[in-house]
C-alpha positions in Angstrom: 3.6 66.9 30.4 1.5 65.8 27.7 4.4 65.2 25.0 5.7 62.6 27.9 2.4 61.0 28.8 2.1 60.3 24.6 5.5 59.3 25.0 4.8 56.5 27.5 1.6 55.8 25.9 3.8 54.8 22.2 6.2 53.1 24.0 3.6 50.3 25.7 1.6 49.8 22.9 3.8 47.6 21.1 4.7 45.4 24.3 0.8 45.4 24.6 -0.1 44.0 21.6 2.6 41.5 21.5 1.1 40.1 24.5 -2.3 40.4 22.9 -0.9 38.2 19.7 1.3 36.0 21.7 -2.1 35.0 23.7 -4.0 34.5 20.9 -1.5 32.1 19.3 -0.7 30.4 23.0 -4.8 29.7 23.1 -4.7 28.6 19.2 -2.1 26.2 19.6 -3.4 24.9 22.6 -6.9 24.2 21.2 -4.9 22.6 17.9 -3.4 20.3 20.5 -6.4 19.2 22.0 -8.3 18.6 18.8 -5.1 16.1 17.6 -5.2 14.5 21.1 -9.0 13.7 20.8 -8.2 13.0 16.7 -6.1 10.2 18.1 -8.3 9.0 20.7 -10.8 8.4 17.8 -8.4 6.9 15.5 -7.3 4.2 18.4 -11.2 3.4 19.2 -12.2 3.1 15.5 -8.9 0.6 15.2 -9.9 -1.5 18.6 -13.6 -1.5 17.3 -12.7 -2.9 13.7 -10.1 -5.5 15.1 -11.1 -9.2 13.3 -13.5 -11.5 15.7 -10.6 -14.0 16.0 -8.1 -11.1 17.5 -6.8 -12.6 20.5 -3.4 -11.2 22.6 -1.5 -14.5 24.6 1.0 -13.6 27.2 4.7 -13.9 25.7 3.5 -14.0 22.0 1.5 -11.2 21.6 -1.3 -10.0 19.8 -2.5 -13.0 17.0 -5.4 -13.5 14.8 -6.6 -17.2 13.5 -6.5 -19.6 15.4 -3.2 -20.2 17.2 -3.9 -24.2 17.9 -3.1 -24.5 13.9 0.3 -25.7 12.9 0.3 -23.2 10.4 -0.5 -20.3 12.4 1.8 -17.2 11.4 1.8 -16.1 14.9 0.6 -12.1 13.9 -1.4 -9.4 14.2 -1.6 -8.9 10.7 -1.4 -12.2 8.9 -3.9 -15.4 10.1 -2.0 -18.2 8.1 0.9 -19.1 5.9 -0.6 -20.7 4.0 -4.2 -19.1 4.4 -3.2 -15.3 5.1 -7.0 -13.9 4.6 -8.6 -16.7 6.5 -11.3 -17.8 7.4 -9.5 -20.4 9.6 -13.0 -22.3 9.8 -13.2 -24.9 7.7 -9.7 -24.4 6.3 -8.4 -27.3 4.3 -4.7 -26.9 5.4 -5.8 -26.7 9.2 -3.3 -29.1 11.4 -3.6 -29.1 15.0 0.3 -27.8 16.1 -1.0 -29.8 20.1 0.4 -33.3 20.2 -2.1 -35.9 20.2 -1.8 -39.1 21.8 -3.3 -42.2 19.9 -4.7 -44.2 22.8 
């Protein structure tokens, strides 16, 4: 009665410690995933938070920077000018108002 008892005994220990390791890995990967989900949470609040003062999003165009009343404007998220790309669009000498004026 013993010999089958030992029997049994060997026979769940390997089932048992697979389930052991396969819960340990489950509750590893699962923390892993967590710490790349709050990772990219960061990552998209640092990029919102250092977005240029003259970032501006317009329905149908998108996301721009500079000012989008200049003629010259290269209609981006990444670039402000053509002819300017770093900006500053204050005080810019090739500024030209794209908005028709009328000479009254």
């Amino acid at each position: 009665m013993l010999e089958i008892i030992l029997i049994c005994a060997i026979g769940l220990i390997p089932p048992l410690l697979s389930f052991v390791f396969f819960r340990k890995m489950q509750m590893r990967a699962q923390a892993r995933l967590r710490n790349a989900m709050q990772a990219a949470e960061r990552r998209q609040i640092q990029r919102l938070l250092s977005l240029p003062a003259d970032y501006h999003y317009i329905e149908g165009v998108g996301a721009l920077i500079g000012d989008s009343t200049c003629r010259y404007n290269a209609r981006s998220a990444q670039i402000r000018c053509a002819v300017n790309p770093s900006g500053p669009c204050e005080e810019c000498p090739y500024y030209e108002s794209s908005s028709p004026t009328n000479p009254s």
